[in-house]
C-alpha positions as CSV (number, residue, x, y, z in Angstrom):
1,X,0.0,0.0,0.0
2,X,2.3,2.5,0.9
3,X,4.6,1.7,-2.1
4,X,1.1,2.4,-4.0
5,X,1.0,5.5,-2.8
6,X,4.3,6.6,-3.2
7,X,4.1,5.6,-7.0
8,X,0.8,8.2,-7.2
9,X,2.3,10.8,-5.7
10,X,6.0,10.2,-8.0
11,X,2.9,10.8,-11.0
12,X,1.9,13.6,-9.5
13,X,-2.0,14.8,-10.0
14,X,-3.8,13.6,-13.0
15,X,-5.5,16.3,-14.7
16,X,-7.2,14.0,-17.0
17,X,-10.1,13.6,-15.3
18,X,-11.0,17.3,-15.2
19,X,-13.4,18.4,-17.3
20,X,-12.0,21.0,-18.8
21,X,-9.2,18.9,-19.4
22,X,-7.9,19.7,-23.4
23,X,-10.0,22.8,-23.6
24,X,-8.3,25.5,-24.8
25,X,-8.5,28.9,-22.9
26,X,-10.5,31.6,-24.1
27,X,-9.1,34.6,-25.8
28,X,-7.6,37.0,-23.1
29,X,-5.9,40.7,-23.2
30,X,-2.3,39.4,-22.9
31,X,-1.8,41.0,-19.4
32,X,-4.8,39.7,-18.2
33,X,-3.9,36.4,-19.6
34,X,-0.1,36.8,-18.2
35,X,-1.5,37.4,-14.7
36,X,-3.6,33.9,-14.5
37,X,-0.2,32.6,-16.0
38,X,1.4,33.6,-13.0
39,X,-1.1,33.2,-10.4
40,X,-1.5,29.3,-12.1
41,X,2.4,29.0,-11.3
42,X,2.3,30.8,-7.6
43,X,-0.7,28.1,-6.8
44,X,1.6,25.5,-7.6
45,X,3.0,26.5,-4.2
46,X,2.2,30.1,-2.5
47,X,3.9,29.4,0.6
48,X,7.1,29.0,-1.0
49,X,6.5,31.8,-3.1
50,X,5.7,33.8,0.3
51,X,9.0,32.4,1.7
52,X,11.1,33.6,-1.3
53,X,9.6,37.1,-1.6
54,X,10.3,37.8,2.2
55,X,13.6,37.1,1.5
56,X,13.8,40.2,-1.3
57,X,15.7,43.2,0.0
58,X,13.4,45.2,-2.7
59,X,9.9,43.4,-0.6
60,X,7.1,46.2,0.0
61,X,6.3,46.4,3.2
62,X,3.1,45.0,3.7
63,X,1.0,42.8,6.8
64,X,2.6,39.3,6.8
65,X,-1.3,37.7,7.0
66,X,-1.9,39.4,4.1
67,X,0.7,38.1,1.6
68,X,-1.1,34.5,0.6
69,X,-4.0,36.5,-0.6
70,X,-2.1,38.6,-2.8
71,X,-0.3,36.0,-4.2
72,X,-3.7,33.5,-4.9
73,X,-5.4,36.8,-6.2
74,X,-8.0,36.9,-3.8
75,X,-9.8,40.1,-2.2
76,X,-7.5,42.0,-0.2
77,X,-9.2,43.8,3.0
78,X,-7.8,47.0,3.3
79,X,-9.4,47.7,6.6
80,X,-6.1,44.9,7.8
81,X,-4.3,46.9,5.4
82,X,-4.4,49.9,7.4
83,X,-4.6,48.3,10.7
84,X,-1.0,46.6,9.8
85,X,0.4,50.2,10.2
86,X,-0.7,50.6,13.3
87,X,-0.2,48.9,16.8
88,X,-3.4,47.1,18.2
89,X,-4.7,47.6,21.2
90,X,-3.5,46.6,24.3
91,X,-4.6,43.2,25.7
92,X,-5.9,43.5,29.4
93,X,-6.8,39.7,30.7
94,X,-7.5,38.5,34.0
95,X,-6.4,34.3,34.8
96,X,-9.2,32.9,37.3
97,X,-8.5,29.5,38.7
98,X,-11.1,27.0,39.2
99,X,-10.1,23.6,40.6
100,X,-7.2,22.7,37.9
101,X,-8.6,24.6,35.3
102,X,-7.6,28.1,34.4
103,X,-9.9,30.4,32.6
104,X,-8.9,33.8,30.6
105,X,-11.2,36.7,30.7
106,X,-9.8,38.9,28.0
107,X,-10.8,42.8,29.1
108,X,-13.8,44.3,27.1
109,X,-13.2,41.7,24.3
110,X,-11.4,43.8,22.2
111,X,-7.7,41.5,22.4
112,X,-5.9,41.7,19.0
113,X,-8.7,43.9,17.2
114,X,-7.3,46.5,15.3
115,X,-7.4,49.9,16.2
116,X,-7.6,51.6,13.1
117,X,-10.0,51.1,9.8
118,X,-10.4,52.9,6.3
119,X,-13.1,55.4,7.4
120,X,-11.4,58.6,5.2
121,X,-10.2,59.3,1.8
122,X,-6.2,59.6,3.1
123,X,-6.9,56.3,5.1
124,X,-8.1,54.7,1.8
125,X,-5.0,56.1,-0.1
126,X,-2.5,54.9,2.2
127,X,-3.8,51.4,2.5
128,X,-5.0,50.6,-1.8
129,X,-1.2,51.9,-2.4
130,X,0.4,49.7,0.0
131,X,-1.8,46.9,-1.3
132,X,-0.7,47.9,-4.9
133,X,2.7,47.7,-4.3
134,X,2.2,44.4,-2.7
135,X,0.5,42.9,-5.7
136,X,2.8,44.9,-8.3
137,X,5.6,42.9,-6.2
138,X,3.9,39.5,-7.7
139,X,1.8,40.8,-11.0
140,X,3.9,44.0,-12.5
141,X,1.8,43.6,-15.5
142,X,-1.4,45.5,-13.9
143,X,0.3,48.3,-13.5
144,X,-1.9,50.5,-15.5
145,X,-5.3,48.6,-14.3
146,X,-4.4,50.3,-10.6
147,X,-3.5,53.0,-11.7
148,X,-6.4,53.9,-13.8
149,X,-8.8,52.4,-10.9
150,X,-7.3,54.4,-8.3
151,X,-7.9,57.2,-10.7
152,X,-11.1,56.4,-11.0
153,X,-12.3,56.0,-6.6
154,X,-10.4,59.1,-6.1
155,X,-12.4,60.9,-8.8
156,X,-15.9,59.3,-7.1
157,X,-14.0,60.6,-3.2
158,X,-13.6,64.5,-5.2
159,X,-17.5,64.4,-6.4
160,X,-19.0,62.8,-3.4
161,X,-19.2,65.6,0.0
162,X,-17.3,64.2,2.6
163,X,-19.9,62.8,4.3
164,X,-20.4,60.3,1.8
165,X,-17.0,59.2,1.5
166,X,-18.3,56.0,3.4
167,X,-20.2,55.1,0.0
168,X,-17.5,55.1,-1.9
169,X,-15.5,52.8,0.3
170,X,-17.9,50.5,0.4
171,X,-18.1,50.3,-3.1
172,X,-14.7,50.2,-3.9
173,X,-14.9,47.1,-1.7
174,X,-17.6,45.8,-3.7
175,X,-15.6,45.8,-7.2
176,X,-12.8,44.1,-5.5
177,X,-14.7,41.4,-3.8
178,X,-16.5,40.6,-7.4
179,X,-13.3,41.3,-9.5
180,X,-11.6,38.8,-7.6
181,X,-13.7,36.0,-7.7
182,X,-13.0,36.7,-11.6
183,X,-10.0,35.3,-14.1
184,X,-10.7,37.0,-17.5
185,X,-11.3,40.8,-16.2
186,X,-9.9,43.6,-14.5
187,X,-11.7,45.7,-11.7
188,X,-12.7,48.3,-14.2
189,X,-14.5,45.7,-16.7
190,X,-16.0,43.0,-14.1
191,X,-19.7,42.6,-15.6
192,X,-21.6,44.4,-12.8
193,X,-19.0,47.4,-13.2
194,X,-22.0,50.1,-13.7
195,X,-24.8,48.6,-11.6
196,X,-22.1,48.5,-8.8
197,X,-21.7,52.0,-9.4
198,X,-24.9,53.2,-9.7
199,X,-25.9,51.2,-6.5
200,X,-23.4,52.8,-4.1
201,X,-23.5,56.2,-5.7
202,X,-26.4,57.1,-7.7
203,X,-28.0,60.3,-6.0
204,X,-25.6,60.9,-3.7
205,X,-23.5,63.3,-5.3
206,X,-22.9,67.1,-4.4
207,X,-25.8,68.7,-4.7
208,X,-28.0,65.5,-4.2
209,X,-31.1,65.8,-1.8
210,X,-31.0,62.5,-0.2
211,X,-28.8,63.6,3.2
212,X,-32.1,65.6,4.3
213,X,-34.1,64.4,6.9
214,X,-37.9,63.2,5.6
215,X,-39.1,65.7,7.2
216,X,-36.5,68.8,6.5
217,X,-36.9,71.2,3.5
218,X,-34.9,70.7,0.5
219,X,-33.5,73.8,-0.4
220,X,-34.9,74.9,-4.3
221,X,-31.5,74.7,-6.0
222,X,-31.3,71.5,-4.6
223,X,-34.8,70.6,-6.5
224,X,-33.7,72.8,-9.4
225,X,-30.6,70.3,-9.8
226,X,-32.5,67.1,-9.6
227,X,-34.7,68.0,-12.6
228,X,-32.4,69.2,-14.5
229,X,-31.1,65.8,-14.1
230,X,-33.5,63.7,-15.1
231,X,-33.9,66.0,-18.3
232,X,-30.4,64.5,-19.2
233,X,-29.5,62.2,-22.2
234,X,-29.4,59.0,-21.6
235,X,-26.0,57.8,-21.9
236,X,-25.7,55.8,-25.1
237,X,-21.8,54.5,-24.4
238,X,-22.7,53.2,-20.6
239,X,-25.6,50.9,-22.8
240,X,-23.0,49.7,-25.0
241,X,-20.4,49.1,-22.1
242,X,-18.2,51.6,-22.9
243,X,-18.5,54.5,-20.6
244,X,-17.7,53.5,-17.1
245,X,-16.5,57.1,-15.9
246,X,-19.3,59.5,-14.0
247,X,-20.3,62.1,-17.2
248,X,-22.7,64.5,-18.5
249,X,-25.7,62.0,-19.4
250,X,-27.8,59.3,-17.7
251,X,-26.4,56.0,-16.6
252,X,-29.3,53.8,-16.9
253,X,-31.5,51.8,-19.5
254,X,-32.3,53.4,-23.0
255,X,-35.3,50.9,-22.9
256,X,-36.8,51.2,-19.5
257,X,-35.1,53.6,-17.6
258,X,-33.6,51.3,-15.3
259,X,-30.6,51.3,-13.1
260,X,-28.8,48.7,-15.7
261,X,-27.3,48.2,-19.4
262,X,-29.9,47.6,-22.5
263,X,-28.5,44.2,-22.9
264,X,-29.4,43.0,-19.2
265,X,-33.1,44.7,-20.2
266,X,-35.8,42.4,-19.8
């Protein structure tokens, strides 16, 4: 038996049996198709990858937790992110002894939670560029994506007041968590890019009405602005998938008027 086994594991895993065994990828923009490249060989082993790149003199600084996901390609929590540059809290506990048995209360339950979370738009900056130079570190080929989607949150922080800056957070957390669960797109061209968008941000920008209380007055330029709005164009680029920036016309349906594309129309 255990010669048996030795024999399998000499052949290694037989890929045979997949079902997508033989099939040949689909077409991919050659950087997206040289990350999977490179995340296929970092799977082959991450923790030796890990291992090696903490070894690097040139290694970002970045939470040690952290590194496996950027390496797999998985979502990257920037609330650790920035929590990694700060020290946590302290630990109070207090040992109570009953019989041979020793039992920890740890003080107001708070032991090894961070201290610090992306609540601002200079907390968000700090922690997406440490996290791109992390996963520059492994995939140097999407430089341009992060730069042109940190472009793009920072140009939705600028048109959103400050109070809102919590919307935009969340959704750049959104695109991540849905980019990543992706191979074949980037975080600007994941299929939900616009609804995402238009979810977390529609109506919320400066001069939007929907921070009043129901029961306060919305001031008339306020009103003004909102139906000059909805006298805008519909947008005839976002319908086609090609306008994912905030601009001058309507981002919804051209056929109903909905918060989506014309293709995901009835």
């Amino acid at each position: 038996e255990d010669g048996t086994k030795t024999e399998k594991a000499k052949r290694g895993f037989d890929e045979t049996g997949l079902p997508w065994f033989g099939k040949p990828d689909p077409i991919l923009d050659p950087r997206i198709k040289k990350t999977l490249e490179r995340k296929r060989y970092y799977l082959s082993d991450p923790k030796q990858v890990k291992q090696s790149l903490l070894g690097r003199a040139d290694c970002p600084p970045f939470p040690d937790s952290l590194w496996l996901d950027v390496i797999s390609g998985k979502y990257i929590d920037l609330d650790k992110v920035c929590a990694g540059r700060f020290s946590l809290a302290p630990e109070s506990s207090l040992v109570q002894s009953i019989g041979d048995i020793d039992i920890t209360v740890r003080g107001n339950g708070s032991a090894g939670r961070p201290t610090k979370q992306v609540q601002s738009v200079a907390d968000w900056t700090l922690a997406f560029r440490s996290a791109k130079a992390a996963i520059l570190f492994l995939y140097e080929e999407r430089a341009d994506e992060l730069n042109t989607y940190e472009e793009f949150i920072m140009g939705q922080f600028s048109a959103m007041r400050t109070s809102e800056h919590r919307r935009v957070i969340e959704l750049d957390k959104a695109i991540r968590k849905q980019a990543a669960s992706f191979n074949n797109c980037t975080y600007s061209t994941i299929p939900n890019f616009n609804g995402l968008v238009t979810q977390y941000l529609n109506t919320i920008g400066l001069g939007s009405s929907n921070s009043y209380g129901s029961n306060s007055t919305v001031p008339t330029s306020n009103k003004r602005r909102r139906e000059d709005n909805q006298d805008k164009q519909i947008c005839r680029r976002f319908n086609r998938n090609q306008c994912v920036r905030a601009c001058k016309f309507r981002h919804i349906c051209i056929i109903c008027e909905g918060s989506h594309q014309a293709k995901e129309c009835g």
